[in-house]
BALOBA-1460 file (C-alpha; in Angstrom, 3 decimals):
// residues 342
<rec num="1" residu="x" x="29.326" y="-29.793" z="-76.911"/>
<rec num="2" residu="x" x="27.973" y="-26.283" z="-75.625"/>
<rec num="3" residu="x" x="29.310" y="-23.479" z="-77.190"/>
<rec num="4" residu="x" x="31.433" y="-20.979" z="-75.045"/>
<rec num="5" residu="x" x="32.845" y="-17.475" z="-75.474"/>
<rec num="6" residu="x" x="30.059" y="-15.899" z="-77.300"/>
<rec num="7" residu="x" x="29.853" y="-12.306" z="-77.904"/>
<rec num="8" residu="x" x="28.406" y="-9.983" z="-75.035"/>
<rec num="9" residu="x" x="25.239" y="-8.435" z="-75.629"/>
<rec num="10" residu="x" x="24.439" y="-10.281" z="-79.308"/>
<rec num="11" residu="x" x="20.955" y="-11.506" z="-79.477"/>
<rec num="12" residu="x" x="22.346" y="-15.408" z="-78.945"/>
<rec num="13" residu="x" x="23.744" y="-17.037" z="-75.778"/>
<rec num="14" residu="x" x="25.200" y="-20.842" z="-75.118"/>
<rec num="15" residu="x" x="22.336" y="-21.889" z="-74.188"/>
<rec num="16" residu="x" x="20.816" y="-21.821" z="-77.799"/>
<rec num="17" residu="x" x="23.128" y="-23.305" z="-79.490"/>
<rec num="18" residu="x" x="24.727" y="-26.689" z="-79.424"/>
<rec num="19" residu="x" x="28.040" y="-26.769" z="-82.257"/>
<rec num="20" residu="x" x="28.594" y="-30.977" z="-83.231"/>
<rec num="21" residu="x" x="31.213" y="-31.801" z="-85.657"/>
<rec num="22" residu="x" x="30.734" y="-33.914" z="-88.552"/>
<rec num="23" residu="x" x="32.460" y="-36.882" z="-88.120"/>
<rec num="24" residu="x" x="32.284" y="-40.734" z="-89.215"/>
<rec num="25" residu="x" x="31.146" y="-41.498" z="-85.757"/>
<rec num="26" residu="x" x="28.129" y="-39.421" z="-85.889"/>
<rec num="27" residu="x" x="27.241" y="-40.503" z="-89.271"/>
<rec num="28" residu="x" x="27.432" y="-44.287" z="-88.272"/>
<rec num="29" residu="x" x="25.330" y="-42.871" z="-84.900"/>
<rec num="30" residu="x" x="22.485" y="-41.348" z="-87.246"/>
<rec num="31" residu="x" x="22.287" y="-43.710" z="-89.238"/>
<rec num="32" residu="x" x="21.901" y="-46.499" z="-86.870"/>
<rec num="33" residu="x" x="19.352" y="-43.893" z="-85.140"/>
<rec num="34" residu="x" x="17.067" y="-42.960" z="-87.667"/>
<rec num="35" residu="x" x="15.141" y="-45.652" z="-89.024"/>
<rec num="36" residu="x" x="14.325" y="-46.476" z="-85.521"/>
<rec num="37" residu="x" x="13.477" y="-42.764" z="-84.204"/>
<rec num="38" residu="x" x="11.373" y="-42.365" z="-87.972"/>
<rec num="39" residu="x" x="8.711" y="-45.278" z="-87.084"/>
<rec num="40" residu="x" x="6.721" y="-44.997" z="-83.730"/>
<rec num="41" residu="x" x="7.008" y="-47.673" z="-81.768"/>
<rec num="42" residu="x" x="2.682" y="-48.130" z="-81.141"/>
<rec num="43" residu="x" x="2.838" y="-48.589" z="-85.258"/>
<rec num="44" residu="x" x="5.529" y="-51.537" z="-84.860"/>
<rec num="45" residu="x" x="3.759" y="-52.972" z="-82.118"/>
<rec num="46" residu="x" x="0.566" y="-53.461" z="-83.926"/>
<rec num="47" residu="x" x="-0.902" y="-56.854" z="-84.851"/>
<rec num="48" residu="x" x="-3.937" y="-56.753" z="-87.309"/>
<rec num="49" residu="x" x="-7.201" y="-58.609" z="-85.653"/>
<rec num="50" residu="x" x="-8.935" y="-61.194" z="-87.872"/>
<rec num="51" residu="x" x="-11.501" y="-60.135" z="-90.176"/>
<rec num="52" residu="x" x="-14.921" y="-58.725" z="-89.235"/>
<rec num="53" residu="x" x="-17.689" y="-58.620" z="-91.689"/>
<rec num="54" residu="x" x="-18.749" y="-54.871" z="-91.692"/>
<rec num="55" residu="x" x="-22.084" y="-53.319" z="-93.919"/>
<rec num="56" residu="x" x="-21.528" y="-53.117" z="-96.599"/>
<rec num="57" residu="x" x="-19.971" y="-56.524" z="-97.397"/>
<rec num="58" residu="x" x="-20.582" y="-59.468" z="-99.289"/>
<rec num="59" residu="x" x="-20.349" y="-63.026" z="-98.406"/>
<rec num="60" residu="x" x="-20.810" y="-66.176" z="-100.168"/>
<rec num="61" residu="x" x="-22.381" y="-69.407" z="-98.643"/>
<rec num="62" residu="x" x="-21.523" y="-72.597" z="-99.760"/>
<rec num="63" residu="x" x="-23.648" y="-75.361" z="-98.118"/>
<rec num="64" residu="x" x="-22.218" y="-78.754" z="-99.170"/>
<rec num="65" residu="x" x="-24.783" y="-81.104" z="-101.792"/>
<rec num="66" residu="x" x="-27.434" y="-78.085" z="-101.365"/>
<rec num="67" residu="x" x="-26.601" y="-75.942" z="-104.430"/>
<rec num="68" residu="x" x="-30.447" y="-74.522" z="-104.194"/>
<rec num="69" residu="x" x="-29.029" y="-72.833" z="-101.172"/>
<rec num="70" residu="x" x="-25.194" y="-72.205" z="-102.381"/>
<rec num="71" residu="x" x="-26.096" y="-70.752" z="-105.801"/>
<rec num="72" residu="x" x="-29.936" y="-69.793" z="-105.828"/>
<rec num="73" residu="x" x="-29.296" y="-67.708" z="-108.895"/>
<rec num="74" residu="x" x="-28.115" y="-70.773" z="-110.576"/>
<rec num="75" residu="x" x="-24.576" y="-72.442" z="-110.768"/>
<rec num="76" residu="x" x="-23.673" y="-70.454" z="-114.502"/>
<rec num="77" residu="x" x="-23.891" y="-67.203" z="-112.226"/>
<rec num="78" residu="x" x="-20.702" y="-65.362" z="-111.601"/>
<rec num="79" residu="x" x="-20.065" y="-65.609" z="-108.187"/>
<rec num="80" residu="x" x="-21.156" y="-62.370" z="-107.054"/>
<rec num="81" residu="x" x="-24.719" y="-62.804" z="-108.314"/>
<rec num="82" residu="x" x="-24.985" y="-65.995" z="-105.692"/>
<rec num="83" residu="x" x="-23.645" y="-63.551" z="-102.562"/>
<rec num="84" residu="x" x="-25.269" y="-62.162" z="-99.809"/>
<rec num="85" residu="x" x="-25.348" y="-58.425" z="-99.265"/>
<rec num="86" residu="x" x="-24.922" y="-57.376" z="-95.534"/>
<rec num="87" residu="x" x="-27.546" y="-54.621" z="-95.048"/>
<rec num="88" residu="x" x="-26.469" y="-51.119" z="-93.814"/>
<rec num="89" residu="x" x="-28.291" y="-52.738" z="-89.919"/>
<rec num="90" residu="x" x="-25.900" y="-55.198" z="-89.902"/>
<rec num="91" residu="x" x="-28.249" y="-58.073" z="-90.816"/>
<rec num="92" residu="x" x="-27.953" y="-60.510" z="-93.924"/>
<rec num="93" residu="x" x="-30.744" y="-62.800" z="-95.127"/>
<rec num="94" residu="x" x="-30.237" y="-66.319" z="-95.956"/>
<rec num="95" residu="x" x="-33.008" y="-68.881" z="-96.597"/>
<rec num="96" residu="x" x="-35.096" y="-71.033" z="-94.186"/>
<rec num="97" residu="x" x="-33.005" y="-68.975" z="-91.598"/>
<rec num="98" residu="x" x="-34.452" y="-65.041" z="-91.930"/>
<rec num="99" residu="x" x="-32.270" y="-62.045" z="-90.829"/>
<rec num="100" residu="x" x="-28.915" y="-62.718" z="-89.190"/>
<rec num="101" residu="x" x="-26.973" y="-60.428" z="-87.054"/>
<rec num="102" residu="x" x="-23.582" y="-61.029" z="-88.659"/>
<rec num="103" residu="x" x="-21.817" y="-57.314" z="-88.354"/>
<rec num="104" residu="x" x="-18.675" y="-57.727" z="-86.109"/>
<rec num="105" residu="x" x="-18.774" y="-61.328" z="-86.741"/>
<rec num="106" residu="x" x="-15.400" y="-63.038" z="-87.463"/>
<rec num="107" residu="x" x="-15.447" y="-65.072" z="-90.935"/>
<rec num="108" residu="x" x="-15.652" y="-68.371" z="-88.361"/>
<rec num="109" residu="x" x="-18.398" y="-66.897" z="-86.319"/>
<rec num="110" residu="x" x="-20.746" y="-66.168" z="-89.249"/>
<rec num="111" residu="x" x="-20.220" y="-69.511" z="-90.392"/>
<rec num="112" residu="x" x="-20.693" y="-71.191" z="-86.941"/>
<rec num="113" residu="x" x="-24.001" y="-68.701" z="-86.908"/>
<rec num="114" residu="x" x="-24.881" y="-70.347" z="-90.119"/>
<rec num="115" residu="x" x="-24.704" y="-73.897" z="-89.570"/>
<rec num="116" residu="x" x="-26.570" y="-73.861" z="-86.096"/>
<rec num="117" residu="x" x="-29.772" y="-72.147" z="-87.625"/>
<rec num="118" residu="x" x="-29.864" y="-73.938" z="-90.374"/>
<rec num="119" residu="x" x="-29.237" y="-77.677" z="-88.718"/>
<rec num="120" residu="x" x="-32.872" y="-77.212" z="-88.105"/>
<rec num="121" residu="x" x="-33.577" y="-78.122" z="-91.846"/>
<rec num="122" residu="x" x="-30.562" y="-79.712" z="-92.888"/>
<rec num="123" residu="x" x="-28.802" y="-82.538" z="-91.295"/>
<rec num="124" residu="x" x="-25.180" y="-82.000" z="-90.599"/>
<rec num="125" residu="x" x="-24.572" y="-78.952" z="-93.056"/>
<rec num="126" residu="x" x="-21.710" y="-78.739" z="-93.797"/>
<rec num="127" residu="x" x="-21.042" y="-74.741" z="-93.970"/>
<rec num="128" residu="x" x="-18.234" y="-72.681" z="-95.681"/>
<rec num="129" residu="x" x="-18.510" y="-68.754" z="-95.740"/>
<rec num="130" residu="x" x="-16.406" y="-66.720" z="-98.118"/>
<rec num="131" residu="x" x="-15.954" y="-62.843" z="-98.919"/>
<rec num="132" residu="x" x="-16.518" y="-61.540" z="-102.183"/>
<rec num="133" residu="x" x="-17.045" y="-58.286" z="-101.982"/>
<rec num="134" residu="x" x="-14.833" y="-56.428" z="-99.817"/>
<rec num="135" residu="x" x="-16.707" y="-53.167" z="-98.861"/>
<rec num="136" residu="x" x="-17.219" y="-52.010" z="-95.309"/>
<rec num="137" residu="x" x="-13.384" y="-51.059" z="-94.154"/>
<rec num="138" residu="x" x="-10.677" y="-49.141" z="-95.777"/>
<rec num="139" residu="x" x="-7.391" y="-47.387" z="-95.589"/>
<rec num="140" residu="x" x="-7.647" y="-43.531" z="-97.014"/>
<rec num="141" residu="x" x="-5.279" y="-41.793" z="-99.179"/>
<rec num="142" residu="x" x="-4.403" y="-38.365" z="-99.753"/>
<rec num="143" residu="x" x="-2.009" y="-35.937" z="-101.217"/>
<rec num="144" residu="x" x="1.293" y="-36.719" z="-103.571"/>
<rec num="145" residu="x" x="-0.438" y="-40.496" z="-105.171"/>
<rec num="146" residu="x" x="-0.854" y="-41.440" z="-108.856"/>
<rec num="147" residu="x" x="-4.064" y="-43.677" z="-107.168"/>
<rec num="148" residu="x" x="-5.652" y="-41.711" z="-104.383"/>
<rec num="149" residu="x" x="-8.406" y="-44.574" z="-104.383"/>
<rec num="150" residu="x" x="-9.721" y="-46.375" z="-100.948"/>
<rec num="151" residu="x" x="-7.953" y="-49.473" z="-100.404"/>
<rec num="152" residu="x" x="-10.106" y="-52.372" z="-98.393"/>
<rec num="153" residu="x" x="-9.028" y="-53.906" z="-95.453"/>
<rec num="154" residu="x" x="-9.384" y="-57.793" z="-96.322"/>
<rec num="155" residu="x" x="-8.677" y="-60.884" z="-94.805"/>
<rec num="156" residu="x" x="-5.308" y="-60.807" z="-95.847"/>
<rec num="157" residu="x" x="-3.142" y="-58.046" z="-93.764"/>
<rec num="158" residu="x" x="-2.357" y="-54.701" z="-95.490"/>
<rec num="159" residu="x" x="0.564" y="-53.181" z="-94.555"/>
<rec num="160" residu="x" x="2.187" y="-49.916" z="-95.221"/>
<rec num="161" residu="x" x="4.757" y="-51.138" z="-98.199"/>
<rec num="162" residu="x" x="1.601" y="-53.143" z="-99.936"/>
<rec num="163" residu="x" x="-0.692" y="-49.569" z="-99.840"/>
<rec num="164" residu="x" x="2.615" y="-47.200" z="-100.806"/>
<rec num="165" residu="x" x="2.718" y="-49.842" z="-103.816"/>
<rec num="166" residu="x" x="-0.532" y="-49.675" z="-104.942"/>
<rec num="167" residu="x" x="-1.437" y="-45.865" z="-104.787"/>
<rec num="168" residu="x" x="2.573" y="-45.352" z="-106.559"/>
<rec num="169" residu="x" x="3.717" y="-42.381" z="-105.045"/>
<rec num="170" residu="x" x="4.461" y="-39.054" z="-107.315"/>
<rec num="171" residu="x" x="8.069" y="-39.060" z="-107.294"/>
<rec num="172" residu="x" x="8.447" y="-35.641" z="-108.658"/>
<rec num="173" residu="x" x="5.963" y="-33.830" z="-106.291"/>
<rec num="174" residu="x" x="6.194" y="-35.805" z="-103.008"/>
<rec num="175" residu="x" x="7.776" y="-35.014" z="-99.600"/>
<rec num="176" residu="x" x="8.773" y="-38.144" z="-98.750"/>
<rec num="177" residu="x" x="10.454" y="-36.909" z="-95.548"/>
<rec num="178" residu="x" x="6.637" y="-36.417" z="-93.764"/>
<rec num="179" residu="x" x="4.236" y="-39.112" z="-94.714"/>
<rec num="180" residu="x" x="1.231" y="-38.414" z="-92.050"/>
<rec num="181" residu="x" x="-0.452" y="-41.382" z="-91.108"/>
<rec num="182" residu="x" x="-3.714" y="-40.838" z="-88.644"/>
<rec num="183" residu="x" x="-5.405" y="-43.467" z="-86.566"/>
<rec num="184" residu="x" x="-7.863" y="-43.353" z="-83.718"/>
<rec num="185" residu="x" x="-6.901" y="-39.419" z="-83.985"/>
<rec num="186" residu="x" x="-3.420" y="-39.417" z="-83.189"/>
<rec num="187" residu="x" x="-1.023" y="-38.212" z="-86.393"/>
<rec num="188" residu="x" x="2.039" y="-40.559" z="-87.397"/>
<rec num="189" residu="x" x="5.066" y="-38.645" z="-89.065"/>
<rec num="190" residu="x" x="7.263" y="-40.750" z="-90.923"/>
<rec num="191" residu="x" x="10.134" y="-40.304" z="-93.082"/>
<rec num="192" residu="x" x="9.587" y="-42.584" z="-96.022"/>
<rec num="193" residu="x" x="13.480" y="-42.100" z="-97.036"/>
<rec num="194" residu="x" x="14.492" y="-43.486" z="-94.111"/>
<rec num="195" residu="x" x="11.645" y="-46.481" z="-94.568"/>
<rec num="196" residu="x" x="13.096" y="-47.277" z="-98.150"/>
<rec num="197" residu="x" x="16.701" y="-47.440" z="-97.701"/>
<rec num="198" residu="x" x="17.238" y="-50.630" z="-97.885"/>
<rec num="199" residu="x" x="14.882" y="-51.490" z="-95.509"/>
<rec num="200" residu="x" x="11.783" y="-53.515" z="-95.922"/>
<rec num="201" residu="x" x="10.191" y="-52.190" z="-92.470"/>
<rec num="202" residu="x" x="7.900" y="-50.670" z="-94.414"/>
<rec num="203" residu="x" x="6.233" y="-54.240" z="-94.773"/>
<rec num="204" residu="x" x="5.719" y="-54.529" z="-90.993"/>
<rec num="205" residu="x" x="4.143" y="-51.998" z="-90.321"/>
<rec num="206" residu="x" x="0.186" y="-52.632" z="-90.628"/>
<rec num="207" residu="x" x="-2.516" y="-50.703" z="-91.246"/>
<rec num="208" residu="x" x="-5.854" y="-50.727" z="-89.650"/>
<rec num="209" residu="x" x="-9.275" y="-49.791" z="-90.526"/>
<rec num="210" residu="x" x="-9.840" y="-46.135" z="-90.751"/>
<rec num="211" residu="x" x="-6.034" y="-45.433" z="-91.356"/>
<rec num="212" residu="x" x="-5.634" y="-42.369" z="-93.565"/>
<rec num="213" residu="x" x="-2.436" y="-41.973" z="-95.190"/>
<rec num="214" residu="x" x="-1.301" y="-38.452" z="-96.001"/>
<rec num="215" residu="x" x="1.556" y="-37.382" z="-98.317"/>
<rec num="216" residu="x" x="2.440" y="-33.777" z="-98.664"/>
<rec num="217" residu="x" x="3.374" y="-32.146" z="-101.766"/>
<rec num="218" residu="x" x="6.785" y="-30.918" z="-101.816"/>
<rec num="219" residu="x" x="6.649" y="-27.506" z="-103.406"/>
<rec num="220" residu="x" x="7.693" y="-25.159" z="-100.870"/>
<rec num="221" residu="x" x="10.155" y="-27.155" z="-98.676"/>
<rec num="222" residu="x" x="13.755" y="-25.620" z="-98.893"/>
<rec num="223" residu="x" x="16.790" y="-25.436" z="-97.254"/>
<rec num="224" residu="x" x="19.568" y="-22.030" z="-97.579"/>
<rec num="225" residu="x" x="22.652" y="-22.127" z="-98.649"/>
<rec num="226" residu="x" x="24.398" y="-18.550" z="-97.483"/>
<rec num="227" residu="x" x="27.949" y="-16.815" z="-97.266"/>
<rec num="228" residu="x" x="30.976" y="-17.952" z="-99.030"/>
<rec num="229" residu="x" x="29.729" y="-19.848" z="-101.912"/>
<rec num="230" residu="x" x="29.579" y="-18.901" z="-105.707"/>
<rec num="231" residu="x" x="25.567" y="-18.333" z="-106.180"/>
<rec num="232" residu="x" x="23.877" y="-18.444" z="-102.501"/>
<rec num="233" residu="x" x="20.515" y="-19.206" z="-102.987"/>
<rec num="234" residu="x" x="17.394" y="-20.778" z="-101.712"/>
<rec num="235" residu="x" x="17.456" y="-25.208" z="-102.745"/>
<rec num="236" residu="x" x="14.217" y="-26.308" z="-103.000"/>
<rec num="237" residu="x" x="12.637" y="-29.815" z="-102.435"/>
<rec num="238" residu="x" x="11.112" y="-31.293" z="-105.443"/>
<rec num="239" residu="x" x="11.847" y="-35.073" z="-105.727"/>
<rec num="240" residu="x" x="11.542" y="-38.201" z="-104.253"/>
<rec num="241" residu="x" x="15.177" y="-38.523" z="-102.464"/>
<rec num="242" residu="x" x="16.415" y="-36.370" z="-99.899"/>
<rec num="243" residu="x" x="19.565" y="-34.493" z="-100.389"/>
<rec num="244" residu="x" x="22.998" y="-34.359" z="-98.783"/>
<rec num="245" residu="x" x="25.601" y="-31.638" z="-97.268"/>
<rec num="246" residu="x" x="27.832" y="-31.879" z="-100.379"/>
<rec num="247" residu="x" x="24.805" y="-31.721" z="-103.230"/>
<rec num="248" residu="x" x="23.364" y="-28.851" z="-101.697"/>
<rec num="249" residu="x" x="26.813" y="-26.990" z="-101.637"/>
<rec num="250" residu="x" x="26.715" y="-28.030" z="-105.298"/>
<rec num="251" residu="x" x="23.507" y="-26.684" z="-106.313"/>
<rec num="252" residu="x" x="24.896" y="-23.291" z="-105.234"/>
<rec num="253" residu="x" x="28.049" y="-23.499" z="-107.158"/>
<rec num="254" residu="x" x="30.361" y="-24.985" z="-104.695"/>
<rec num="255" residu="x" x="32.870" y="-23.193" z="-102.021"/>
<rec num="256" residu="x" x="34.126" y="-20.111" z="-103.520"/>
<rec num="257" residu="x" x="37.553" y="-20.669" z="-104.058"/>
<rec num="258" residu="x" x="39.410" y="-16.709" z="-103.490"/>
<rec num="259" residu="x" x="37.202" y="-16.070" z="-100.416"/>
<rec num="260" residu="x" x="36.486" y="-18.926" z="-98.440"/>
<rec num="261" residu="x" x="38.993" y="-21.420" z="-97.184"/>
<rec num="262" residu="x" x="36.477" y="-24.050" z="-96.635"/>
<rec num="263" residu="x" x="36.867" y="-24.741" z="-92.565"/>
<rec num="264" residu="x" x="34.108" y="-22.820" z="-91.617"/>
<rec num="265" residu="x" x="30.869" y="-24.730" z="-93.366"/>
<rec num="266" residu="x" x="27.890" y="-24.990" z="-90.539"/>
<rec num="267" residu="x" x="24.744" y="-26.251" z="-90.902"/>
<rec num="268" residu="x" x="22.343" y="-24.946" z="-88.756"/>
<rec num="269" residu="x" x="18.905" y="-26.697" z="-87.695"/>
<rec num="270" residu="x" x="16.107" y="-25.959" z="-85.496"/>
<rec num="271" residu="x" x="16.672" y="-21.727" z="-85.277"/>
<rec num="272" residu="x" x="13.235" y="-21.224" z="-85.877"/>
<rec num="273" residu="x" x="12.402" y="-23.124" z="-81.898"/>
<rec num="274" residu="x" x="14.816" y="-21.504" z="-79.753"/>
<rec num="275" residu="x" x="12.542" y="-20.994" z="-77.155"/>
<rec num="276" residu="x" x="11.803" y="-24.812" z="-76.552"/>
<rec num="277" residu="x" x="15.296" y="-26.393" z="-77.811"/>
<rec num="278" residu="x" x="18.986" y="-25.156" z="-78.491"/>
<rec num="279" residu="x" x="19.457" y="-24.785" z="-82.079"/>
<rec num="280" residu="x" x="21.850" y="-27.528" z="-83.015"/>
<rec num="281" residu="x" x="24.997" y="-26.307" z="-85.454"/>
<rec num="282" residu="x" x="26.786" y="-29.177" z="-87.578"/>
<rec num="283" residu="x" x="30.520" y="-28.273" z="-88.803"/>
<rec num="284" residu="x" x="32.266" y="-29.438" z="-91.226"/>
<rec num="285" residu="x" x="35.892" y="-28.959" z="-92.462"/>
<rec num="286" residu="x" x="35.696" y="-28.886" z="-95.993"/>
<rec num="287" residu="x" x="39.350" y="-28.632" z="-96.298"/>
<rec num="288" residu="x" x="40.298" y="-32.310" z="-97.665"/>
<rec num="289" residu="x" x="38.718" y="-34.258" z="-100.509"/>
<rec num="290" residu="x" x="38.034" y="-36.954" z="-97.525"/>
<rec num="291" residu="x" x="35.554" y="-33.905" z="-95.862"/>
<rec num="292" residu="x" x="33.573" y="-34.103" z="-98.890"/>
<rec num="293" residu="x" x="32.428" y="-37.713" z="-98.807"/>
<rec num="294" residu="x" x="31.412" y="-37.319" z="-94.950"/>
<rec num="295" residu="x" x="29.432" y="-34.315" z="-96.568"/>
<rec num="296" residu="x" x="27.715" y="-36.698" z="-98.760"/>
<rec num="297" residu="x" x="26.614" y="-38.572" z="-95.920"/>
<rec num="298" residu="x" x="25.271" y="-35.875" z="-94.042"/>
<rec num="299" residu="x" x="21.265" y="-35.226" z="-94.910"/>
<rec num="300" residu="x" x="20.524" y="-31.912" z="-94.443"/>
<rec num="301" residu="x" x="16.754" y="-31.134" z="-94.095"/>
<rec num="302" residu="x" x="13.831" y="-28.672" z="-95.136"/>
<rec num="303" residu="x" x="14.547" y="-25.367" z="-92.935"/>
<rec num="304" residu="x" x="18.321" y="-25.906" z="-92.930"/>
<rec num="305" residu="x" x="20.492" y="-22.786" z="-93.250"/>
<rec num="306" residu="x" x="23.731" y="-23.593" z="-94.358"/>
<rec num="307" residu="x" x="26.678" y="-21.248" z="-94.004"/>
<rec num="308" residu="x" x="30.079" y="-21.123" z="-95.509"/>
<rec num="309" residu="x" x="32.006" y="-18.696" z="-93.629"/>
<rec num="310" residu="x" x="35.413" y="-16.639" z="-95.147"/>
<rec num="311" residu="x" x="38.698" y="-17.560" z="-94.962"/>
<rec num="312" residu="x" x="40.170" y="-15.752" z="-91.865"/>
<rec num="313" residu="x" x="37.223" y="-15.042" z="-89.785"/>
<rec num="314" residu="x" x="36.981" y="-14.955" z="-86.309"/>
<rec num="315" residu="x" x="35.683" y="-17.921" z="-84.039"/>
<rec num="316" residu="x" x="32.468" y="-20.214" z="-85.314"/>
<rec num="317" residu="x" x="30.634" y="-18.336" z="-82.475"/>
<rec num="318" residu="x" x="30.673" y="-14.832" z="-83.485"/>
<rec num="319" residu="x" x="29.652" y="-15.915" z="-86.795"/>
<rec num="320" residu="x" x="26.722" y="-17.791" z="-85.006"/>
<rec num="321" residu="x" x="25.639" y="-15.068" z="-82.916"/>
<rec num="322" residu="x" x="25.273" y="-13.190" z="-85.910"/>
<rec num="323" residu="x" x="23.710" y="-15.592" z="-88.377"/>
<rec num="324" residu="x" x="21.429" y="-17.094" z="-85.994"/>
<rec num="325" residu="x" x="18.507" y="-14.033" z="-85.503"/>
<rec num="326" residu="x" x="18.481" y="-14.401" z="-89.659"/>
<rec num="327" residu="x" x="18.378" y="-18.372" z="-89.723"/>
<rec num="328" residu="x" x="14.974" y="-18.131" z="-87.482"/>
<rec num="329" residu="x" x="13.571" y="-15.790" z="-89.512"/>
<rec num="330" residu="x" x="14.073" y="-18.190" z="-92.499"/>
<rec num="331" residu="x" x="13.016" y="-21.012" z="-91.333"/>
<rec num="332" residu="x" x="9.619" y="-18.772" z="-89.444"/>
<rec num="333" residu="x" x="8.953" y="-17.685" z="-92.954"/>
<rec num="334" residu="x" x="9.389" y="-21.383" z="-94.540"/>
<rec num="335" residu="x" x="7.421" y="-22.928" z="-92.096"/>
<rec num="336" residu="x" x="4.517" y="-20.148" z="-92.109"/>
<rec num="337" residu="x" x="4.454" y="-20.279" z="-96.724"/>
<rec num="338" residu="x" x="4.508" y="-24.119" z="-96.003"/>
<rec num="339" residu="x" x="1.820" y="-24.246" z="-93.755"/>
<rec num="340" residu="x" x="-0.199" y="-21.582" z="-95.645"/>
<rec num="341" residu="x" x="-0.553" y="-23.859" z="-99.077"/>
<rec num="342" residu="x" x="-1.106" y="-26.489" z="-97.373"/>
């Protein structure tokens, strides 16, 4: 709901602010929400195309009861030493047959290529083409990995949960509330949070050739915890799970218990945008032990001011009107030191 009645001539009207209550209802709303609202749906919808052989690549030929063709460098060769190397034009060589246009070729198409220029010296070949060396396409990685390594695109579909695996993210460093993942230009947030609680979407979401995946470092995302609480202070960001209403309270000491008579507890998102959206203002009575567990529930997020307000104050709004002006100028400074490093 809008909020009403606010103070003539402060510096906030109704129109910036929109006051929701934390209740079970909008917990069990949120969190039905946002897995769905984290993952874009052009990332679900994607289907990985079969394998093309790219430059870079290198295949091996087998040509049924010809091994002088399937393993010219002899049959007690590893593997690779018997491959063909597709040249940086595109082109691979293969005997009797010359040069061969193969870049862009399917795994079926090269060996279809194969077998009808070579049926010219062998009689019914039968033809089987293999990678072994998995070189022209890969998925970049940047930012909060242990293995910051290319990974190759291969026959076999890589997928976001597969590439998270490999590279292990840095648990201790990571913000794994903003994993950036570009394609064709366009920039992907996703919470990774969200991705891993008990979900396995992670695995359907595949990843394409030229994908970069980008994972920020976490130092300088924080959240405020203000007003009636025993050491206010400034929480900052530094692991791998995201943290709720009632831990944050608890990093600052809890409610303080002479001057605040825990109904007024706000959490207040988005003052730093005004302009383009209300600033949205959760509440929560902290009055019962039953308040604390929706609390726990409740994620706050990087930018959040929370604010405890005294026992016997006047209406949430006039706090509002006055807290607001300083809650965008935290989260303007947060956001301008964040951007700054990185």
């Amino acid at each position: 709901m809008r909020s009403e009645g606010l103070v003539r001539g402060t510096p906030t009207d109704s129109s910036q602010i929109q006051l929701v209550t934390i209740t079970p209802q909008l917990l069990t709303t949120s969190n039905a929400t946002t897995l769905a609202a984290t993952v874009p749906q052009a990332l679900l919808s994607y289907k990985p195309e079969p394998y093309r052989v790219g430059p870079g690549d290198t295949l091996y030929i087998t040509v049924w009861d010809h091994p002088e063709l399937t393993s010219p460098a002899g049959s007690q060769q590893q593997t690779a030493a018997n491959g063909r190397l597709v040249r940086s034009d595109g082109t691979m060589f293969y005997p009797y047959v010359g040069a061969v246009k193969v870049a862009g070729m399917t795994i079926e198409q090269v060996r279809d290529a194969i077998s009808t220029k070579i049926a010219k010296y062998v009689e019914r070949p039968q033809v089987d083409v293999g990678v072994v060396g998995y070189n022209s396409q890969h998925v970049l990685l940047q930012g909060a990995f242990k293995k910051t390594d290319p990974q190759p695109i291969t026959t076999v579909p890589l997928t976001l949960g597969q590439a998270l695996g490999t590279a292990s993210v840095n648990a201790d460093e990571a913000n794994m509330s903003d994993l950036i993942l570009t394609r064709d230009g366009q920039d992907y947030h996703l919470d990774l949070t969200a991705l891993s609680n008990g979900h396995s979407i992670a695995q359907s979401i595949y990843l394409k050739p030229g994908d970069r995946l980008m994972l920020p470092y976490n130092d300088t995302q924080e959240i405020y915890v203000l007003g009636e609480v025993l050491r206010p202070r400034a929480v900052t960001f530094r692991s791998a799970s995201d943290i709720s209403l009632t831990q944050a309270l608890g990093r600052a000491g809890g409610l303080n218990p002479v001057t605040s008579d825990g109904k007024e507890v706000y959490v207040i998102r988005g003052a730093n945008n005004l302009e383009n959206t209300p600033a949205k203002v959760f509440q929560l009575d902290a009055r019962s032990p039953s308040a604390f567990a929706l609390g726990d529930q409740f994620r706050v997020k990087p930018g959040d001011v929370v604010f405890v307000g005294a026992a016997g104050v006047t209406r949430w709004n006039r706090v509002l009107s006055q807290l607001l002006p300083s809650a965008s100028i935290l989260s303007s400074a947060a956001n301008a030191n964040y951007s700054a490093t990185h």
